[in-house]
N, C-alpha and C positions, 0 to 999 in steps of 0.2 A: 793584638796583632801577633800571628804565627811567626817567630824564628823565621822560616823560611820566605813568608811575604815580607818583612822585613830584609833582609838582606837582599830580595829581586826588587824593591824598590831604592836600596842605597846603591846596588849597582846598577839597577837602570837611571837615575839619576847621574851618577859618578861616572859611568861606562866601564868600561871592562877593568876587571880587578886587575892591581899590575902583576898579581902570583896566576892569570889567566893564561891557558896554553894558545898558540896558536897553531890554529890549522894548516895544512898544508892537502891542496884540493888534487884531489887525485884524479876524478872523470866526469865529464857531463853529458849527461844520455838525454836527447831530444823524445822530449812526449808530445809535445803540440808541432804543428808544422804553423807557422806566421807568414805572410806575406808581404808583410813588408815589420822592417826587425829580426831579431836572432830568434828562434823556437824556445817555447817553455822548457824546462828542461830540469833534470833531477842530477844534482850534485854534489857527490861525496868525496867528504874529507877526510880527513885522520889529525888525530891530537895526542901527545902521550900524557897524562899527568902531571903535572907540572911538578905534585909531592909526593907522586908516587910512583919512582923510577919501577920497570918492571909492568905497568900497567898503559895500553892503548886505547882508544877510542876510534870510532867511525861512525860518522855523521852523514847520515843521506839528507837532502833538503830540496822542496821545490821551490824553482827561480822564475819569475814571471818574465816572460822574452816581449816583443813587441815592437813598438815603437819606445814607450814607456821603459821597458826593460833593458834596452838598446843606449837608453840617456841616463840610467843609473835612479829613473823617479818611480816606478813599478814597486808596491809595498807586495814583497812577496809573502806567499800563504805561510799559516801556520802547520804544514806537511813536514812530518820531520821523522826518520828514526835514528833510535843511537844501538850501538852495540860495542861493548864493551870487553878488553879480556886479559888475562894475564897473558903477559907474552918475553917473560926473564922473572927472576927470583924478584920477590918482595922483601927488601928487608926494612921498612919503613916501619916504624912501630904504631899502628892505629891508633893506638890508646891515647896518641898525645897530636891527631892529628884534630882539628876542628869536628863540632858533631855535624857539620852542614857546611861545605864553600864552595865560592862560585870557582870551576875549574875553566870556562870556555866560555867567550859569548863572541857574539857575531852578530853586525846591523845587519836588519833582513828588509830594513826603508830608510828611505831618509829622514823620515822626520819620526825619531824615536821609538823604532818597533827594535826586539833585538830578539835571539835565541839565543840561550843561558843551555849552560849545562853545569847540574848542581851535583857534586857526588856527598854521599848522606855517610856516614859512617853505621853499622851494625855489628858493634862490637859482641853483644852475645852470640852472633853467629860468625862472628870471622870473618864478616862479607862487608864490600865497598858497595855501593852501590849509585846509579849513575841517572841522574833522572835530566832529561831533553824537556823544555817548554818556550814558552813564548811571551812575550810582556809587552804593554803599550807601554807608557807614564796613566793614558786614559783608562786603557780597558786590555785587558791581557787575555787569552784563550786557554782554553780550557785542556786541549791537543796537548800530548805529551807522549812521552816514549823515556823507555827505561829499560835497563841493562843491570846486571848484577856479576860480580868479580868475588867468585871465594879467593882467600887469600891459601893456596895451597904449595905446601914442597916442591921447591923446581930443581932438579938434577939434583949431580951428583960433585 
């Protein structure tokens, strides 16, 4: 088993890592109109790194509205992108961070679906790297979104 399936099964098991950032949801923008229940709707967040001061996140996600969606029981899709950036100096040393950790997750059902977000480390290149997915415990998807963060000189 892959490093990385490994570790999306000990924290979809475990739930979210306690070094996992939390979001803070910024706007939700209605795509479906519902008639009875709140609208489908796509909504984005923001996270900083948790170990790497100097680096942001934002997370768009679709949320299923409804009746379902309305009660908190609606398994929303796995629709997701991430975008990632430098946004202040990096002075975190890569070299001694994990080759792979879980940075963020989020239940997206009740009953054991979640969005992880993994940043991968790329030391020969000097780059973070930020990968968005999705996991059941049964059956996880295949839907994914990623983002990459050169680690470059900020001011002065």
């Amino acid at each position: 088993m892959s490093k990385l399936l490994y570790v999306m099964l000990i924290v979809g098991l475990l739930g979210p890592a306690a070094t996992a950032a939390r979001a803070e949801d910024l706007a939700c923008l209605s795509t479906t109109f519902r008639f009875l229940g709140p609208n489908d709707k796509v909504c984005v967040s923001a996270f900083d790194d948790p170990k790497v001061p100097g680096v942001a996140c934002h997370v768009s996600q679709a949320r299923t509205g409804g009746i379902k969606g309305g009660l908190g029981l609606a398994e929303d899709p796995s629709h997701f992108s991430i975008a990632c950036r430098q946004i202040g100096p990096i002075t975190t040393d890569i070299s001694k961070l994990p080759d792979e950790e879980s940075v963020y997750s989020e239940q997206t059902s009740i009953f054991f679906k979640h969005t992880h977000v993994f940043r991968i480390v790329d030391k020969k290149r000097n780059t973070l790297v930020y990968v968005a997915l999705s996991d059941k415990i049964i059956e996880g998807s295949p839907q994914n979104s990623l983002s990459t963060v050169p680690i470059m000189p900020w001011g002065k």
